[in-house]
N, C-alpha and C positions, 0 to 999 in steps of 0.2 A: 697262450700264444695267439698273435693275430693275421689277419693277411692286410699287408700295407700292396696298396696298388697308385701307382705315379702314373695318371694318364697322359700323353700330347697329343697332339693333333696328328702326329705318324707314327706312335708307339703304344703299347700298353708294359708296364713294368710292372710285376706284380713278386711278391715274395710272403716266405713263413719268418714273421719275426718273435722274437723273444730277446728282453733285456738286451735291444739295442744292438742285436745279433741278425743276421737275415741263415736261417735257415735252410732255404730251397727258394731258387727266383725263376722266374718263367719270362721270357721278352719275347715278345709277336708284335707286327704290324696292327696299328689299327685303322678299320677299315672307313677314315676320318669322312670319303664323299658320297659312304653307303648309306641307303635311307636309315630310319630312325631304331626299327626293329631289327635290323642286319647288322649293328655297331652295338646293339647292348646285347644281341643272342653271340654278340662274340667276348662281349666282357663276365657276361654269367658262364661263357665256357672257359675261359681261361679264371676266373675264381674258382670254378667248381674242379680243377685239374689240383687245385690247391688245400680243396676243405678236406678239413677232416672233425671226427666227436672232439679234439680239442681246444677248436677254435674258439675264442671267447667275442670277436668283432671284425669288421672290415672298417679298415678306413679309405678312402679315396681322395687324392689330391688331382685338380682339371685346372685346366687355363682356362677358369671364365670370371665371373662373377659368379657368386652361390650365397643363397639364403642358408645360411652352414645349420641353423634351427630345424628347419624342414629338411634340408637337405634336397633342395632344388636348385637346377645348372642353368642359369640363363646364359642364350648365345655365346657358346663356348668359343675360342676361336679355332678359326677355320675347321671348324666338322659344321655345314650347313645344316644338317638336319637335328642339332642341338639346340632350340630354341626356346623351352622351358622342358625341362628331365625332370621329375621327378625320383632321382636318383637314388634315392635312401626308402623311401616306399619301395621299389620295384625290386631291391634289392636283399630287401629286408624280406619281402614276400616270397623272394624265391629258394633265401639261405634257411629263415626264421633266425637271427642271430643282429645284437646292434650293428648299425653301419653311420658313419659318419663320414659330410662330406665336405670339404673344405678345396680352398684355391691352392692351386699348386703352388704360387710362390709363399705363402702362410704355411703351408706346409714343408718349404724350404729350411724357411728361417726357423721354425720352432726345431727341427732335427738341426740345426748349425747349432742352436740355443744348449739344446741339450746331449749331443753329440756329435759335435764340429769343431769348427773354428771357435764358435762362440761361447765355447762353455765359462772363460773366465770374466764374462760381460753381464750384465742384468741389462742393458738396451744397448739394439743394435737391430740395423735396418740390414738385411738382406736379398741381395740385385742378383735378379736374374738373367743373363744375357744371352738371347738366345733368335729364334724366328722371330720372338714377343720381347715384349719390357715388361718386367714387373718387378714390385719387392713385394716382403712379407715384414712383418714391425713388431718388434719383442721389447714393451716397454715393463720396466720394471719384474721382469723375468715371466709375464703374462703377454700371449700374442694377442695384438689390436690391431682388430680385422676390419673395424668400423659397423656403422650401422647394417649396411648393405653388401659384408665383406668386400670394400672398394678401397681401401684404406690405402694399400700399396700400389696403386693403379697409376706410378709414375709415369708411364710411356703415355699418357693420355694427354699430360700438359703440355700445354703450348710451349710451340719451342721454333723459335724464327720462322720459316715459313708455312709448318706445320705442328709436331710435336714432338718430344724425346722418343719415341719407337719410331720415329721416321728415319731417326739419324744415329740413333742406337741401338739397334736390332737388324733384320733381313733386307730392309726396304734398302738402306743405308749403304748396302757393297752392289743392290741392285743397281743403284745409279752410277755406279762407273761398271754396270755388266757384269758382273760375276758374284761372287758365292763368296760367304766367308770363309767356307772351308778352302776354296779354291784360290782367294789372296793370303788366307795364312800359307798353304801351298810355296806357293808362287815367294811371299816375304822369307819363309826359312833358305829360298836359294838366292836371298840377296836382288832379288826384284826391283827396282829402285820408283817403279808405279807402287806394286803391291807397299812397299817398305810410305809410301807416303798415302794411303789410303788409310794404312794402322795408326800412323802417326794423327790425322785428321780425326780416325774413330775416337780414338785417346784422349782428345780435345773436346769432343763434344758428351764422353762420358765423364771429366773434369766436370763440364758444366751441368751436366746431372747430379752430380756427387753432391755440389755447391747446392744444389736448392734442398735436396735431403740435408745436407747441415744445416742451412737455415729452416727445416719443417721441423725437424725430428730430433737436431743434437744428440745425434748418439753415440755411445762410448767407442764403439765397433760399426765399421761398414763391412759386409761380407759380401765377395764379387765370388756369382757363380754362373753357371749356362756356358750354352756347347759353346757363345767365344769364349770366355775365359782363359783356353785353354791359348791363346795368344794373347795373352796378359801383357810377357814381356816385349810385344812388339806395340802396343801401346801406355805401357803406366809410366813411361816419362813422361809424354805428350799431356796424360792427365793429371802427373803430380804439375807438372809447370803451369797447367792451367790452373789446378786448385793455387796455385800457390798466389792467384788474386785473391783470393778471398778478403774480406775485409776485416776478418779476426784473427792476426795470426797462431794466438794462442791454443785456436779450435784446430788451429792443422797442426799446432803441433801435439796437440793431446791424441787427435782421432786414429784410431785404429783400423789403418786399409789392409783387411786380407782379404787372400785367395781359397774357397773352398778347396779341400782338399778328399776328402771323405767320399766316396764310391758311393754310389746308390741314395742319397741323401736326402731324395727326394721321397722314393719310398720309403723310408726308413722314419719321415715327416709323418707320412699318413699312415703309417703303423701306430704311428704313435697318438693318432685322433682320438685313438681307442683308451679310455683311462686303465 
């Protein structure tokens, strides 16, 4: 048995897993703008709520960048006082038990890989949608995290007047003023702003789609994160847009799902653990 823990920047999700099962889960705030010792004396309590003599590992999945070897967290996003963690040392010192630590979205896609959407794919890119941009990349049924686990760090590329997390994540509903929760809202009662705000998101997650086909060619695209869950108020606006592509043979092969799997993320970092 291990404990998989799915951090964000406003939550800690932690659980008992076994064989792709979550046994007992625990969800609390985390305290993302508390100094450095008040955010990890709250992640060693909520692990330790969790241990027990059966425990063989911890894994931990973060929105940052991670030297996943050492298991250091450079500038995670938005928790300021993340700015090199030594995470796997501090943690290991406090359990005595392996810990491994990996990026949240690599830790998506390997849990879609192996129990999700993904399980009948050997490569397949994994999109995050959420405050942040990222994927996770499962080539030939091994995740590729890159040198500096950076590998999936699509919100970073330029993208018109800034980059894809500008126009595909938080930033992106902040410029017409509100909240994604609060346009998917407003779109399920036929909104006709919210209803074209979806549609524009739609459009410029096509145009992300578009550059993972041409980086990665993957058999499988899996869309997941808290928008997702208004999928259907944008995946025409994005099949129309994929549908420039200039292969059409790639759109007609590729595989767009929708995660579907509860908890997936912890279930990712459970599984850091061999």
């Amino acid at each position: 048995m291990t404990i998989g823990v799915d951090l964000t920047s406003t939550s800690i999700n932690a659980g008992l897993v076994e064989g792709g099962e979550i046994f007992r889960k625990i969800v609390e705030p985390f305290p993302y703008d508390k100094p450095l010792e008040e955010t990890l004396d709250h992640i060693i309590g909520v692990i330790g709520k969790l241990m027990n003599s059966n425990i063989k590992g911890i894994g931990i999945g973060v929105p940052s960048v991670v030297d996943a070897k050492q298991g250091i967290v450079y500038n995670a996003v938005n928790v300021p006082s993340w700015k090199e963690v030594h995470l796997k040392e501090i943690l290991e010192k406090e359990f005595g038990i392996p810990v491994n630590v990996n990026n949240d979205c690599n830790c998506f896609a390997f849990a879609e890989r192996y129990y999700g959407e993904g399980t009948p794919y050997r490569n397949i890119v994994a999109v995050k949608l959420g405050s942040g941009l990222g994927a996770g990349i499962i080539i030939n049924d091994e995740l590729y995290d890159g040198w500096n686990t950076g590998a999936g760090e699509v919100g970073s590329l330029p993208y018109l007047d800034k980059d894809y997390e500008e126009y595909c994540a938080a930033n992106f509903f902040r410029r017409y003023n509100t909240t994604g929760y609060i346009a998917y809202s407003r779109a399920l009662k036929n909104d006709p702003e919210a209803l074209s705000i979806w549609k524009e998101y739609g459009c410029h997650i096509g145009n992300l789609l578009k550059v993972i086909l041409f980086t990665y060619d993957p058999q499988a695209i899996i869309i997941g994160g808290e928008s997702s869950i208004a999928y259907n108020l944008f995946s025409d606006s994005m099949h129309n847009t994929l549908a420039s592509f200039p292969y059409p043979e790639t759109i007609k092969r590729i595989n767009i799902l929708l995660s579907n799997k509860e908890n997936i993320g912890l279930l990712g970092a459970a599984a850091l653990i061999p």
